[in-house]
N, C-alpha and C positions, 0 to 999 in steps of 0.2 A: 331490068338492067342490073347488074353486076360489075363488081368492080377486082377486077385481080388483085393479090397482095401489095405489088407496086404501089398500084394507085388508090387501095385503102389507105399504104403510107404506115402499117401495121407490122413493123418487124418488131423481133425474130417472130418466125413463126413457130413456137415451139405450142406446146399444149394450151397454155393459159390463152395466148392470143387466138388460137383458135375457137378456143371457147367464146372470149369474146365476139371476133367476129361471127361465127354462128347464131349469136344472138342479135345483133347490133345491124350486122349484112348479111343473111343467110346468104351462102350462093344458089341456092334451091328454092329462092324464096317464089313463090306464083301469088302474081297479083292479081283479085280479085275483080269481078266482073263490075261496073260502075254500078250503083244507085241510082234510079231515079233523080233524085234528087236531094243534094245532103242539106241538110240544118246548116250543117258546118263543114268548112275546108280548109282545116291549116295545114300550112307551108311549113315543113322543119320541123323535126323531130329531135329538139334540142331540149331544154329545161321547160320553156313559156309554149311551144309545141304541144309536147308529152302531159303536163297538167292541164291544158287547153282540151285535147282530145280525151283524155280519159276522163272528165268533170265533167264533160256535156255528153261523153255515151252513160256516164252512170246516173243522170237526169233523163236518161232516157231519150235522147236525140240523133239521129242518124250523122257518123262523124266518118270524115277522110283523114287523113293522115298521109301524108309525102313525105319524104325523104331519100335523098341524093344520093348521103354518104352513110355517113357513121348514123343509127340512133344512139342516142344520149346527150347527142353532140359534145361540147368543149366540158363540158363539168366532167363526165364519167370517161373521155376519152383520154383528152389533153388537156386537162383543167385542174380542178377541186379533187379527184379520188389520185390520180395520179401523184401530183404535186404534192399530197399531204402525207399522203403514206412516203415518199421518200424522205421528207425533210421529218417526220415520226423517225425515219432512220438515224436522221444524223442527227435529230438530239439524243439517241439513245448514245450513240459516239461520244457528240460531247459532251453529257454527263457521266460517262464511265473516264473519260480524258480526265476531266475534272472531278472525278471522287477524292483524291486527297484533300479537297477542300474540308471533308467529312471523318479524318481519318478512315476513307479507305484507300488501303493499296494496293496496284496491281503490280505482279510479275509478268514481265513480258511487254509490257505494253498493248498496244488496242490494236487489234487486227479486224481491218476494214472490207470486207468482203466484197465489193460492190457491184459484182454481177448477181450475189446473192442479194444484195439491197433491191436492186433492180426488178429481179425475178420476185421478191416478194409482193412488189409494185403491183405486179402482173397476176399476178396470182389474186390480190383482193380485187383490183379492177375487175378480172371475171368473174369473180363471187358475185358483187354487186351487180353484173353488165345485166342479169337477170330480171331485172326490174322495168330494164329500160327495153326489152326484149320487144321484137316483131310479132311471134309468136305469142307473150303476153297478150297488146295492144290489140292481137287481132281477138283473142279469148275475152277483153273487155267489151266487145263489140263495135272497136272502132276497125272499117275497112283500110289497111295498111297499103300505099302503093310507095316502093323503091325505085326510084327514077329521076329524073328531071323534071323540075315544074315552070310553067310561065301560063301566063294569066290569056287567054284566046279571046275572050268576048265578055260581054258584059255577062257577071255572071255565071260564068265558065271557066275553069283551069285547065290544063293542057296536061298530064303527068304520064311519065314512061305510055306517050302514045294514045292517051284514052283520055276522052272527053268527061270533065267531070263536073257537074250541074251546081250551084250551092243557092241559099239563101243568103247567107253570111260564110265571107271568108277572114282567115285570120293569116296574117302572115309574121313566122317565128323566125326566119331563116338566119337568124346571129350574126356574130361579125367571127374574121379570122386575123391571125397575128401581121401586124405591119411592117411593112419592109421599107428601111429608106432607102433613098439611092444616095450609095457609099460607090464610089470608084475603086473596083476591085473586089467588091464582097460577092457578088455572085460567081465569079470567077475564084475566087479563095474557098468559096463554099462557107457550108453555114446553118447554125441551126435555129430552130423555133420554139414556144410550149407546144407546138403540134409534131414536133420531129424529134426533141429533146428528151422525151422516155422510151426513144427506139432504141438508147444506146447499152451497150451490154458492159464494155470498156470505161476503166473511168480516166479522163481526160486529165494527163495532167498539168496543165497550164490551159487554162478558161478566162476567157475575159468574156463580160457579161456587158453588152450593150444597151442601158437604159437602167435607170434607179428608180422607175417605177414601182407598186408592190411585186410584179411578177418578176422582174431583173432582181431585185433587192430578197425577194424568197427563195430562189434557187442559188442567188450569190451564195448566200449561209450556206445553203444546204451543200453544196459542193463543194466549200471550202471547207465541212463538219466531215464530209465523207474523204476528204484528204486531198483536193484540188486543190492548184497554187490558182487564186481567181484575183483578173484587174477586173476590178467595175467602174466601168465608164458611164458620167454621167453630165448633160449641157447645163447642169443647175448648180446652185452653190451648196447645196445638199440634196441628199437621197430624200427622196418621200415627199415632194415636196408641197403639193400637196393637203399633206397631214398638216397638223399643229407643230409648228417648228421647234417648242420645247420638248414634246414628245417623237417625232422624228429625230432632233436630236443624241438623242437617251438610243436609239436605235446604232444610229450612226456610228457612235461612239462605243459601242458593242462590236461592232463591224471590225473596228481598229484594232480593238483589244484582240480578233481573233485571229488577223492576219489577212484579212482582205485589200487587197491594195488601189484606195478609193483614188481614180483620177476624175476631180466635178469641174467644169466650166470647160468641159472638153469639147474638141471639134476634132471629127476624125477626118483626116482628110484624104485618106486612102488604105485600101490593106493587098498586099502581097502576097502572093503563094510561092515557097521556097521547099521543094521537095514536101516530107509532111509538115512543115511549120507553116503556119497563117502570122506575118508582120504587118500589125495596126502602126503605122505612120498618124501622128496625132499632136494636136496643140493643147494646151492647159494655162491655164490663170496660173501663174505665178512661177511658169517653169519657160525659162530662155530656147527660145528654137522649138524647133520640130524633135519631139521623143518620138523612139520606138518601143512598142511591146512586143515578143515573139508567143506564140500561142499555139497551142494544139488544136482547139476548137473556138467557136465563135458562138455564141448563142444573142440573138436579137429581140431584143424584151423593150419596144418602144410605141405601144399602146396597139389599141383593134381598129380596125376597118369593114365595116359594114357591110353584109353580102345581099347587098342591090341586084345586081349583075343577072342576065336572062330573064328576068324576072316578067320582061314584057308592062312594066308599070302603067307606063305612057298608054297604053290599052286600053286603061279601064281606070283611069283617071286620079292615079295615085301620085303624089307629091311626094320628090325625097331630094335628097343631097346627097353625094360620093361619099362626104367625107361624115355627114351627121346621122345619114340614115332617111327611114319613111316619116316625114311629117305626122304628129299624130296628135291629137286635141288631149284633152285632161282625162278623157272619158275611155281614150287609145284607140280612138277613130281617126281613119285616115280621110284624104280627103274625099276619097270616094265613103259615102254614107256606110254604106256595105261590108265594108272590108277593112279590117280594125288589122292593127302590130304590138306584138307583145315582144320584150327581150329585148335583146342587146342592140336590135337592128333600129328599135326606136329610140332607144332609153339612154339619158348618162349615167345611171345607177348600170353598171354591167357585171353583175351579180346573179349568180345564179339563184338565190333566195329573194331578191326581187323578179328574176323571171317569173319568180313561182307565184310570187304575192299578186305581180300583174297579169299574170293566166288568168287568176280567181277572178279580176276586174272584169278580164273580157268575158267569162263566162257568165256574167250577172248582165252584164252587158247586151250584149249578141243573143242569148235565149231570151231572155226576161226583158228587154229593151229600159234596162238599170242604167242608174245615171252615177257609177260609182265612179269615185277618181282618184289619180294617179297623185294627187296634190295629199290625200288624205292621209296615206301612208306615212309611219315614224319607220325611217328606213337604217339599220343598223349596218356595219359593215367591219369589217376585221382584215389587215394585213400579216402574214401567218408567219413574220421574223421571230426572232426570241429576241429579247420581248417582243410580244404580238402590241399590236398597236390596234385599238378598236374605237367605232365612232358612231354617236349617232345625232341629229337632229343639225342645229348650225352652228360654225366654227362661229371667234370670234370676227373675222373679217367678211363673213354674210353675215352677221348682225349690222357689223360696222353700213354695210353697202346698203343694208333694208333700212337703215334708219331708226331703229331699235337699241334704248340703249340697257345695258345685261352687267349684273354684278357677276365675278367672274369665283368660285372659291376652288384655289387648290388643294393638294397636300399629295407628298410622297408617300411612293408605297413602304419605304424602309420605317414609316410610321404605326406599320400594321406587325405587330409580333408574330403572326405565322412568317409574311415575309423573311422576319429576323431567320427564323427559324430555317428555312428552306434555304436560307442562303439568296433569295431572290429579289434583294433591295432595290434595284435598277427600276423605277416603275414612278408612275403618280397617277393621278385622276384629277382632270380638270371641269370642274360643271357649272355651263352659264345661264342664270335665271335672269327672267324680266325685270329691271332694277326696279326694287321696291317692292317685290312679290317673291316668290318662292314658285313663280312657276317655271319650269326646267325647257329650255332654250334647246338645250344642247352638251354634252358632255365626251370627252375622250378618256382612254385610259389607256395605258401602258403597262405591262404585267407579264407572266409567263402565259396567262391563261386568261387575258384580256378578254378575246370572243367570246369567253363562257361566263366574264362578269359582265359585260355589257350588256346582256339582256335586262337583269334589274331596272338598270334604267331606264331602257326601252318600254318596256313593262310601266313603269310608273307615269311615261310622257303621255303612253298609249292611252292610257285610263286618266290623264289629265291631274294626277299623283303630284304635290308639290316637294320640294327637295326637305320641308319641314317635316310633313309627315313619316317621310323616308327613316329619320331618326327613330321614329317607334317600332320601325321592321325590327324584331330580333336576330341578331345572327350570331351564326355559332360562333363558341371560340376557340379555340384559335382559327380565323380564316383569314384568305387575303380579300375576301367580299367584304370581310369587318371596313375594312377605310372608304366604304358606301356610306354606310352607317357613321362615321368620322367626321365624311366632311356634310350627311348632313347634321353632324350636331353641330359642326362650324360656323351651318349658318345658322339655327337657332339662339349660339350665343351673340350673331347682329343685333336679335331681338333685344337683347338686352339694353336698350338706352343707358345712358347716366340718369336720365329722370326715372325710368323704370325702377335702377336701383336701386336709387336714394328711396323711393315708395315704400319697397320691398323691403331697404332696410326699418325703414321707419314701423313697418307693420308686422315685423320682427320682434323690433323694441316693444311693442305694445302687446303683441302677445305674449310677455315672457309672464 
């Protein structure tokens, strides 16, 4: 099977997307003759896919590989390389905007390129597409087949046509962006994170529906690359989510930069008036029915599971529309046989936990391992400026498990590089078991959050108390120091009034 440009959904087609596709869909791709019989048959050639099949060929196991559409799926396509490489665009934007902070000046002001922004997109997406290539996968010795899959028999998958045998199968097949029903939006037209880096043009009037992380990262980013953007959102803030203090801090960056937040929205219809798209919409605290007029629409209001064909019911698999394939701790479905890795099971919908939950099934499904999904310290990062990152449990899953957590914060405008950088907007919040220093959970907010939350992580993994954390050295000046901050924060807890008074006493007696 092959899929024409159309319905890869891959414009322009200029060099770069070619590339990509060449690797991702060849159109010359020949599927190889069945196996006997595979060890292994995953479904989906996305993130938990791609680490699934290449882990158990490089254990030495006979592996299939399916795949519909795109390999790489949503991370290399429409995801994480896309996404980040543009919004790396437009903070270079606005921090050349913003260099007079530093005395520096520009002449001229800042000229936004953004079909070059675009095309740069493009251009590292196929750099990387390499990785996730047909060609690779098949040179690892997993048998690659492009086509449609659904499950025939016990046992059996169905793929572009050909009967395929397994031991164990895995199915990865992810979820894709969800659409509500809006009276008038399919009719106004309308864009996706699967449609939204086709654009060459930059739009100028965007309204971004949903303050999720993926509505709230392209909001920025668009409004950095010179977009007038509403974001719409049905909550009393963006991120919601998040930790409301540090969501907050986000929010409130959003304002400063000219993004025009409408929350406790209800849209109630949209129009098409020649090229303008008219959002007809209600708001908390605004009389009547407002209008927005807009150039484009992009719809960022969470994922939906790709169940569909799949034939489940066959061979005894459990799922939900809206949740995905039932799946035990171990990522067994309910068929013994046939485990789900990724998005299609998971509420972590992270492509770094795809990855982590491949490794499970691979211990799993070869080795008949009893590794689990419970185990993992799962970190995560929303990629706004400030980035917002998180791992373990918020305060209110403390509150819900019945656990109760000393909470210590401190701002980042506490940390002197911060000073320095100009990048005070930020804190770290970290919750330990009350009465112990064992670390619960922690958030941060920062320019460069994702890349300090791993310490953390780091320390929960290894079972690391926020006490010891104090004796980590770190350099200075960093903004990783107010790690090091707040745990000497808590160390000075330790200090009782009777500790003192001891400590002074035996002070006094040593002199």
């Amino acid at each position: 099977m092959t899929l024409s440009t159309s319905q890869a959904g891959v414009t322009p087609l200029d060099e770069y997307n070619q590339t990509l596709l060449r690797h991702v869909h060849p159109a010359a791709w020949q599927n190889p003759k069945p196996a006997g019989r595979y060890n292994l048959v995953v479904i989906g050639a996305g993130t938990a896919g791609l680490i699934t099949a290449a882990g158990a060929a490089g254990l030495g196991a006979k592996v299939a590989l399916i795949e519909r559409h795109l390999m790489g799926g949503d991370c290399l396509n429409t995801g994480c390389v896309p996404s980040k490489s543009i919004i790396r665009s437009s903070r270079a934007a606005f921090d050349v905007a913003s260099s007079q902070a530093f005395g520096v000046y520009l002449k001229g002001g800042v000229d936004i390129r953004f079909h070059e922004v675009m095309e740069r997109m493009r251009r590292i997406r196929s750099q990387i597409s390499h990785h996730d290539s047909a060609e690779r996968f098949r040179d690892l010795g997993v048998d690659v087949f492009i086509g449609e899959a659904r499950f025939s028999g016990d046992h059996e998958v169905e793929a572009a046509g050909e009967k395929l045998k397994f031991k164990k199968a895995v199915i990865a097949t992810g979820a894709r962006a969800t659409v509500h029903e809006i009276p008038g939006l399919q009719e106004a037209g309308f864009l996706t994170n699967e449609t939204v880096f086709n654009l060459t043009d930059r739009p100028r009037r965007l309204a971004v529906i949903g303050g999720g992380p993926i509505g709230a990262e392209l909001a920025q980013a668009f409004r950095r690359l010179g977009s007038e953007v509403y974001l719409f959102h049905n909550k009393a803030h963006i991120l919601d989510r998040e930790d409301q203090d540090a969501a907050q801090i986000v929010q409130e960056a959003f304002v400063c930069e000219g993004i025009q937040l409408i929350l406790q929205a209800e849209i109630n219809r949209i129009e098409k008036a020649a090229q303008e798209k008219i959002i007809q919409f209600s708001a908390k605290g605004q009389i009547g029915e407002q209008r927005a007029v807009v150039d484009q629409i992009l719809v960022a209001v969470g994922r939906t599971v790709n169940v569909e064909g799949l034939a489940l019911e066959k061979v005894r698999v459990a799922y939900e529309t809206r949740r995905g394939v039932q799946v035990n701790d171990y990522l067994q479905t309910t068929n013994p046989d046939i485990y789900a890795a990724g998005d299609i099971c998971m509420n972590w919908k992270f492509t770094h936990a795809a990855d982590a939950a491949a490794r499970i099934v691979i211990q799993n499904t070869l080795f008949g391992g009893k590794k689990k999904l419970s185990s993992l310290t799962m970190p995560w990062c929303t990629y706004t400026d400030p980035e917002i990152a998180h791992v373990g449990l918020y305060e209110h899953d403390a509150k819900q498990r019945g656990i109760s957590i000393t909470t210590f914060t401190r701002e980042l405008k506490q940390a002197d590089r911060a000073v320095a950088d100009g990048e005070t907007d930020g804190l770290i919040k970290v919750h330990v078991k009350k009465g112990t220093d064992q670390i619960l959970g922690a958030t941060m907010v920062a320019r460069h959050a994702g890349e300090m939350i791993s310490e953390v992580s780091v320390a929960m993994a290894a079972k690391m108390g926020l006490g010891r954390l104090a004796a980590v050295i770190h350099p200075y000046p960093t903004q990783a120091e107010i790690i090091k901050q707040i745990a000497d924060q808590y160390n000075r807890t330790r200090l009782t009034p009777v500790i003192k008074t001891l400590f002074k006493k035996w002070l006094t007696w040593t002199r």
